[in-house]
Backbone as CSV, one residue per row, in Angstrom:
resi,resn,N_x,N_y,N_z,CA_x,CA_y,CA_z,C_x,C_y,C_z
1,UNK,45.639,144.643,96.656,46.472,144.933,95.506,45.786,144.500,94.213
2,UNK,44.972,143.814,94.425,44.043,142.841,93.208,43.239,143.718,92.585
3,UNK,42.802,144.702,93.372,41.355,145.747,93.359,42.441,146.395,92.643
4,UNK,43.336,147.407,93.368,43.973,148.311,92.200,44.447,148.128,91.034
5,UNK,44.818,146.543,90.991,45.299,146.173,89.531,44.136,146.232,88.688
6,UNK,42.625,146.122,89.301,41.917,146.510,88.382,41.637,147.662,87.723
7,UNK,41.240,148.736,88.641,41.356,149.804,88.344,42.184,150.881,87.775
8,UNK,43.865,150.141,88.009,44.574,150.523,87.060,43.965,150.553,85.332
9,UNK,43.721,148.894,85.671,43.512,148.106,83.911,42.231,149.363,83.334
10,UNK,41.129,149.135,84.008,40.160,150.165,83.473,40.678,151.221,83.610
11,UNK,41.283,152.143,84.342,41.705,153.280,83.796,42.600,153.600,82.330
12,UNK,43.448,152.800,82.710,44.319,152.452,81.263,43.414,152.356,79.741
13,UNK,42.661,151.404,80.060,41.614,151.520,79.002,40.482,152.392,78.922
14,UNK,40.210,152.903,79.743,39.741,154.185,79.575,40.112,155.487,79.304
15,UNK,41.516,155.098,79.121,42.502,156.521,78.321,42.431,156.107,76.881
16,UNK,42.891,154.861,76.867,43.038,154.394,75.171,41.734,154.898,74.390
17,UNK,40.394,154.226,74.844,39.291,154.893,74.621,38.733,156.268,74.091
18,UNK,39.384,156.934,74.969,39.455,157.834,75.322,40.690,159.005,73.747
19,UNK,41.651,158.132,73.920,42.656,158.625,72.900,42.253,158.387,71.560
20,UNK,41.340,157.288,71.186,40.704,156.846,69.915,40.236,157.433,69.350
21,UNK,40.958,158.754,68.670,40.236,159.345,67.404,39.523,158.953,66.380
22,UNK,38.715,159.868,65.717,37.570,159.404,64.618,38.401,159.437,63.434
23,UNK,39.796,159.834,63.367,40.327,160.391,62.095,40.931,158.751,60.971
24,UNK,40.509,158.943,59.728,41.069,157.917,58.615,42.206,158.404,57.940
25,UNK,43.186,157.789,58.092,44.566,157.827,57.584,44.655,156.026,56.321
26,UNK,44.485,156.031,55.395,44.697,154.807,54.651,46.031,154.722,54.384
27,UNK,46.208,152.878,54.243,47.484,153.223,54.000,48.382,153.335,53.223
28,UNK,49.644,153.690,53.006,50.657,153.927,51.423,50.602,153.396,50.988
29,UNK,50.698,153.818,49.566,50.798,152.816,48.305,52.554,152.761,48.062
30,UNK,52.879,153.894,48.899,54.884,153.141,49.072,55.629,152.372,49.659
31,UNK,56.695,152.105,48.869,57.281,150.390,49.938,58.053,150.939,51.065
32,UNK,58.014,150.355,51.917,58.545,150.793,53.192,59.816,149.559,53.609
33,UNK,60.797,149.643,54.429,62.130,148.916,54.418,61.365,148.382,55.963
34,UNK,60.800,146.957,56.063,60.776,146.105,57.011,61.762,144.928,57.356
35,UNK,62.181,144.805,58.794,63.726,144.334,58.907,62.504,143.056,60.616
36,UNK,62.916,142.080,60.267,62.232,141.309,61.002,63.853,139.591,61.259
37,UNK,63.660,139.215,61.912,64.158,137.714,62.004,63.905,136.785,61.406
38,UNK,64.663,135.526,61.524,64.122,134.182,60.483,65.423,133.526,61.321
39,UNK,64.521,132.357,60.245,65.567,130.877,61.279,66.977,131.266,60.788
40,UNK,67.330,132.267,59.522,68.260,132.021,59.265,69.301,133.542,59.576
41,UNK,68.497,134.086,60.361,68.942,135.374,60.609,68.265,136.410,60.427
42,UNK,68.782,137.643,59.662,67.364,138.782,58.907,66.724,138.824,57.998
43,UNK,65.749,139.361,58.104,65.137,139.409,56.715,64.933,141.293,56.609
44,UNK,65.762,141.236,55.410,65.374,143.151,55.348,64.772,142.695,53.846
45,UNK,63.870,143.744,53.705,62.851,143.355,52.574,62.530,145.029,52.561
46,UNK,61.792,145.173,51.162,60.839,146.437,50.677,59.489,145.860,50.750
47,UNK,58.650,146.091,51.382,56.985,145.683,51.276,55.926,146.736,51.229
48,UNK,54.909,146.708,50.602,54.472,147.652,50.060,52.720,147.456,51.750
49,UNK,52.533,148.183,52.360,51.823,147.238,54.142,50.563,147.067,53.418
50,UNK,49.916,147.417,52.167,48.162,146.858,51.944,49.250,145.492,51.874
51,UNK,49.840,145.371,50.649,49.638,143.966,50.102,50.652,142.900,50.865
52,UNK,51.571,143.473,51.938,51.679,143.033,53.297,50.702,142.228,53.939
53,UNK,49.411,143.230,54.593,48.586,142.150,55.199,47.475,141.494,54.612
54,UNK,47.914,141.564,52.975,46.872,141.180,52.083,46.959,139.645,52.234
55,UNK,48.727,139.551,52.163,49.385,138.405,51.847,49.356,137.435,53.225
56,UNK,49.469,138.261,54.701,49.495,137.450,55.499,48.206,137.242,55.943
57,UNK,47.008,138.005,55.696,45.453,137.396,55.817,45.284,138.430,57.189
58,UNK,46.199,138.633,57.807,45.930,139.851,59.122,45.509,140.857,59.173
59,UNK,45.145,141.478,59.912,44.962,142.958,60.590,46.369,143.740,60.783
60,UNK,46.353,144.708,60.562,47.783,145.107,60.903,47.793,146.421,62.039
61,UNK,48.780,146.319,63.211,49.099,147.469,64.171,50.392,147.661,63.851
62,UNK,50.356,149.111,63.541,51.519,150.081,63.072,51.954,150.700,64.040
63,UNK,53.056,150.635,65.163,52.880,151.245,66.215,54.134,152.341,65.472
64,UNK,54.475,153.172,66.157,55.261,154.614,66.260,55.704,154.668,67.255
65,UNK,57.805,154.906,67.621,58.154,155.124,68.508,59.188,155.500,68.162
66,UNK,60.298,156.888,69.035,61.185,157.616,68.492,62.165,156.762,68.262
67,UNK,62.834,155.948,69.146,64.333,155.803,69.169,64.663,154.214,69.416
68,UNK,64.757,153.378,68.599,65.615,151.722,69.417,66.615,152.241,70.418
69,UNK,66.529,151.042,71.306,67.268,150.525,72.185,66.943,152.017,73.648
70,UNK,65.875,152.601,73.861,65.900,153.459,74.588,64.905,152.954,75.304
71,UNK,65.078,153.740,76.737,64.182,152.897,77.768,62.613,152.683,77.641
72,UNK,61.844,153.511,77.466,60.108,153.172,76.807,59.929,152.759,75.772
73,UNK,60.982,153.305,74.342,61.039,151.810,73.394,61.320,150.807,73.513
74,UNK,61.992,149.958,74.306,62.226,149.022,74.807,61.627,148.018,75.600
75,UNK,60.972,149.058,76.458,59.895,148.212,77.366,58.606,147.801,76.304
76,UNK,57.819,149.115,75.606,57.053,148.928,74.736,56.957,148.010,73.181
77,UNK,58.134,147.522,72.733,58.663,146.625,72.073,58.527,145.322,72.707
78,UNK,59.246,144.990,73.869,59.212,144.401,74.606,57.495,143.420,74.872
79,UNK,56.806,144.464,75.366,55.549,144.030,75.359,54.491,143.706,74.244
80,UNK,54.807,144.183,73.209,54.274,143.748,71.677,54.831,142.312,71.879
81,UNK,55.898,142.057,71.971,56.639,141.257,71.230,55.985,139.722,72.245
82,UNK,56.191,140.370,73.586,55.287,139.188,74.443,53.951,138.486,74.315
83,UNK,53.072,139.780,73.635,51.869,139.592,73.587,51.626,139.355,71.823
84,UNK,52.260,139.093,71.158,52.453,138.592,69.901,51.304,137.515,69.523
85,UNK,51.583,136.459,70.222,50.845,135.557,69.905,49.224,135.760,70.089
86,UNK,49.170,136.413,71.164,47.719,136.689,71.537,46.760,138.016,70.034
87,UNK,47.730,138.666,69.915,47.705,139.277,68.488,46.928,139.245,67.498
88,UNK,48.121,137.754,67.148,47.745,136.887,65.993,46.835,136.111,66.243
89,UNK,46.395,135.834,67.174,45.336,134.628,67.512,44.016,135.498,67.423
90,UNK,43.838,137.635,67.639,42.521,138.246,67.140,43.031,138.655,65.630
91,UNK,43.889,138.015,65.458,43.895,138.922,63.771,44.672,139.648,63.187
92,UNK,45.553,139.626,64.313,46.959,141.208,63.581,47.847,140.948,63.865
93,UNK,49.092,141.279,62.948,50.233,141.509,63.357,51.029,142.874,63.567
94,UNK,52.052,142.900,64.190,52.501,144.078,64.921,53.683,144.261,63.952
95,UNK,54.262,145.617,63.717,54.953,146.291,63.241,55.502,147.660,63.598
96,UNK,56.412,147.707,64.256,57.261,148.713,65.120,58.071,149.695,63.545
97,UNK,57.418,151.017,63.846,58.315,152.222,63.293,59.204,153.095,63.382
98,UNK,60.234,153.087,63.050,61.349,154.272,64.117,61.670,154.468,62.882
99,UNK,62.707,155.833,63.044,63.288,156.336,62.471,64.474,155.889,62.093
100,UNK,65.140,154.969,62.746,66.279,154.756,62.858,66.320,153.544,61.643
101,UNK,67.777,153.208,61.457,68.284,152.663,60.216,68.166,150.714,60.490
102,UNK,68.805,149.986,59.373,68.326,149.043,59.643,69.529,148.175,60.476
103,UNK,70.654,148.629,60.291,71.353,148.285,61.347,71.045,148.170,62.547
104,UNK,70.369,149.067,63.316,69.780,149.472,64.410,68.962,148.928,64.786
105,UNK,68.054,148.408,63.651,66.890,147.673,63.919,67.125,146.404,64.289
106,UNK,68.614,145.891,63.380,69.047,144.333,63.498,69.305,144.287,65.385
107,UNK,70.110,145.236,65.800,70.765,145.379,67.076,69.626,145.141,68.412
108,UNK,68.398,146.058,67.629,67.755,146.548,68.731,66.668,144.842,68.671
109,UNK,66.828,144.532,67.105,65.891,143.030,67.826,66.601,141.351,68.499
110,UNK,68.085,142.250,67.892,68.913,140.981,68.923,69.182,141.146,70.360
111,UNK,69.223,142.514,70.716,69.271,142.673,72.015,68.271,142.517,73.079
112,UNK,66.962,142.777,72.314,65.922,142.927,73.080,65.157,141.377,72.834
113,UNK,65.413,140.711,72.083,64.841,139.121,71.495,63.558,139.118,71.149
114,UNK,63.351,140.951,70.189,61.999,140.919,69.612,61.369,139.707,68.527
115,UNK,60.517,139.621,68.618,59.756,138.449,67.783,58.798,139.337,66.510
116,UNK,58.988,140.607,66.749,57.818,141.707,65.667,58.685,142.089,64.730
117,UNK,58.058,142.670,63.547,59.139,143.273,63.017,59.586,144.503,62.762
118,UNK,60.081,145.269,62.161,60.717,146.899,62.818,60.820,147.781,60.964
119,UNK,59.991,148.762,61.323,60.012,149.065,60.237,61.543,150.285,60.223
120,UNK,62.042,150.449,58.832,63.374,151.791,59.047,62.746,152.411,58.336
121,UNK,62.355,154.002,59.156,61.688,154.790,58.058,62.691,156.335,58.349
122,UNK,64.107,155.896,58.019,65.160,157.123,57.886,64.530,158.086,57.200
123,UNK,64.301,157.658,55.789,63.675,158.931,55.434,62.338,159.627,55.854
124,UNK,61.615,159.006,56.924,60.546,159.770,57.323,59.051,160.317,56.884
125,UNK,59.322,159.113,55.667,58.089,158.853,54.529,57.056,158.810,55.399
126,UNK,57.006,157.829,55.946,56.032,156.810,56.701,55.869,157.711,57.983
127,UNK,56.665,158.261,58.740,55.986,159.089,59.711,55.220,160.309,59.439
128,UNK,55.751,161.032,57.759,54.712,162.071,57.347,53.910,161.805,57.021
129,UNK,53.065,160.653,56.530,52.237,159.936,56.324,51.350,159.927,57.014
130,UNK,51.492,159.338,58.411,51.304,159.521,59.404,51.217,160.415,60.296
131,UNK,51.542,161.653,59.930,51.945,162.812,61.050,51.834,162.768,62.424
132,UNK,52.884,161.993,62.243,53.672,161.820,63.905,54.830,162.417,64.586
133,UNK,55.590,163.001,63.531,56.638,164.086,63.759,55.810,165.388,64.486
134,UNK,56.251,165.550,65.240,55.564,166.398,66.354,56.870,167.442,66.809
135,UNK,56.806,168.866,67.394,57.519,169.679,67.983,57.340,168.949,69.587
136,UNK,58.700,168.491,70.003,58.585,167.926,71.362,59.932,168.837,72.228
137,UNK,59.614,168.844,73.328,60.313,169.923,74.535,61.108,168.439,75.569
138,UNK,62.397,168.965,75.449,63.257,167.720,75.913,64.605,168.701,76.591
139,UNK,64.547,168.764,77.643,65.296,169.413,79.030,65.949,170.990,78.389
140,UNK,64.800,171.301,78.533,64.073,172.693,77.672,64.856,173.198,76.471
141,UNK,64.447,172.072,75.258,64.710,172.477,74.073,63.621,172.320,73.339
142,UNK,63.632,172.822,72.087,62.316,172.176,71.844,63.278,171.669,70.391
143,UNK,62.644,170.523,69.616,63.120,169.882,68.936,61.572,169.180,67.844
144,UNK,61.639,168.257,66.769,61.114,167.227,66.334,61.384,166.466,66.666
145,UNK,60.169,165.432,67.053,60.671,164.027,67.471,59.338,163.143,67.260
146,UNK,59.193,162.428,67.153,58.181,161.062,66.774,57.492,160.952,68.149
147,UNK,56.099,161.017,68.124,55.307,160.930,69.132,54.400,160.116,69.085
148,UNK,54.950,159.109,70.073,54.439,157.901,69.997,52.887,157.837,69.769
149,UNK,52.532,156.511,68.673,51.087,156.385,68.035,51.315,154.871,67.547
150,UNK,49.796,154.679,67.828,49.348,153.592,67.191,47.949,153.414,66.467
151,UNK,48.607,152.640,65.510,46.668,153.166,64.195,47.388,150.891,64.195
152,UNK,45.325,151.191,63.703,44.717,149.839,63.891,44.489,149.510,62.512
153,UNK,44.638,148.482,61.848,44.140,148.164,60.324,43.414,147.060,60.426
154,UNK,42.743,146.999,59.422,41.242,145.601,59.452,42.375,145.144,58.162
155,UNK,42.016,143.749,57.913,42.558,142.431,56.738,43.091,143.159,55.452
156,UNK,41.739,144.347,55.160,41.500,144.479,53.788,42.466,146.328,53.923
157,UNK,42.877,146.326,55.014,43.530,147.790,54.745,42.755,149.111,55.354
158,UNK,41.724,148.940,56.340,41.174,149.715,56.566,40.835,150.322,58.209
159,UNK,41.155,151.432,58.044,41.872,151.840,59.656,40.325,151.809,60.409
160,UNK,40.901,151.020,61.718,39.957,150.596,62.783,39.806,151.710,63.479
161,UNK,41.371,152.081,64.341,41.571,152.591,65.637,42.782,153.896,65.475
162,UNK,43.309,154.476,66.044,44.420,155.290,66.103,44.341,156.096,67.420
163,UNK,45.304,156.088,68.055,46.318,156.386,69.042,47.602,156.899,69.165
164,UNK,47.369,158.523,69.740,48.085,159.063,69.513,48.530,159.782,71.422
165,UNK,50.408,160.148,71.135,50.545,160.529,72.482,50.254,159.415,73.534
166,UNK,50.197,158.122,72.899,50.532,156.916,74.015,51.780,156.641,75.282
167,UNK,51.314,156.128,76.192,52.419,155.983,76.799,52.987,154.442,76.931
168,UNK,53.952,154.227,76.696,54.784,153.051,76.709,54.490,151.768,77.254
169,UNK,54.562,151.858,78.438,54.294,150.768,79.807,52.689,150.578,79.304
170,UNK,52.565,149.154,79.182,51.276,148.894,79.153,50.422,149.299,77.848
171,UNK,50.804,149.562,77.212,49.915,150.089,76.016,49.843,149.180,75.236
172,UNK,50.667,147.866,74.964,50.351,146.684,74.242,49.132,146.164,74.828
173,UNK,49.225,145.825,76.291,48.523,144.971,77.098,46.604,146.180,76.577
174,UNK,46.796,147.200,76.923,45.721,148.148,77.004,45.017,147.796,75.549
175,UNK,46.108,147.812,74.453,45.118,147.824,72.843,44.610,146.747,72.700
176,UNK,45.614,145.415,73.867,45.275,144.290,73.384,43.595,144.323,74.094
177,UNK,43.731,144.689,75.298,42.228,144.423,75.783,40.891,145.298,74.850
178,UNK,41.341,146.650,74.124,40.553,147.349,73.398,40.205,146.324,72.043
179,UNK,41.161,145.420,71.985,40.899,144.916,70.519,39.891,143.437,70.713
180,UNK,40.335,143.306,72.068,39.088,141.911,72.420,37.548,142.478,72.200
181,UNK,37.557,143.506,72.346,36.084,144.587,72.777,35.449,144.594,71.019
182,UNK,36.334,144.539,69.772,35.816,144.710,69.009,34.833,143.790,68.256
């Protein structure tokens, strides 16, 4: 079972690899609504993400995912949020994007006992930005929906990595091992 857990791991990272486009996306010069915890409860704030990780000295991972409180957002939240510390200890902090509002966000980080923080991008600034709004086929409809991605930022604002069409399970653990490599 030891052997396949390896070969899982390298396969896994050999998709991420693999998914790592050459493409530069920099990032907004608009403030975006970040909703995170504190000793004293929430913190909903406007932050503008250069002078975000200008201020916290980090790297920043922007991940992309459709919906709080749904089963692969959840798990994938979940696993950021575990592997947090290990993160911050190469350099970055994590920042979860949905669409959804900040209510939602409060819910989805008390329920789930996220430690990251959650960006609300209702209006969908930040995912066109990003072009992650994608035509997606869901029990044969076809619809828009946010397709899951993750882009990599260096201290000073400058995109490392990006990942697109990720899958949930394991994809913290996978970037985390891609990001030891750098």
């Amino acid at each position: 079972m030891y052997f396949l857990g390896k070969i899982d791991t390298l396969f896994l990272s050999y998709q991420i690899i693999m998914n790592n486009s050459q493409e530069s996306i920099a990032l907004p010069d608009f403030a975006v609504r970040l909703v995170h915890r504190s000793d004293e409860g929430f913190i909903n704030e406007e932050i503008e993400l250069k002078k975000y990780i200008s201020s916290c000295g980090l790297g920043l991972i922007l991940y992309f995912y459709p919906k709080d409180n749904t089963q692969g957002c959840s798990v994938q939240a979940s696993d950021f949020t575990a592997l947090s510390d290990e993160f911050a200890t190469l350099g970055y902090v994590v920042l979860g994007v949905s669409r959804d509002g900040v209510r939602s966000h409060q819910n989805f980080i008390t329920k789930k006992e996220l430690l990251i923080g959650l960006v609300s991008d209702a209006d969908e600034k930040l995912c066109q930005h990003f072009e992650v709004i994608k035509e997606k086929m869901m029990y044969g409809r076809t619809h828009l929906g946010v397709v899951r991605s993750t882009f990599v930022f260096d201290k000073t604002g400058n995109m490392l990595a990006s990942f697109r069409n990720v899958k949930a399970k394991e994809h913290a653990r996978t970037l985390l091992n891609f990001l030891k490599t750098l």
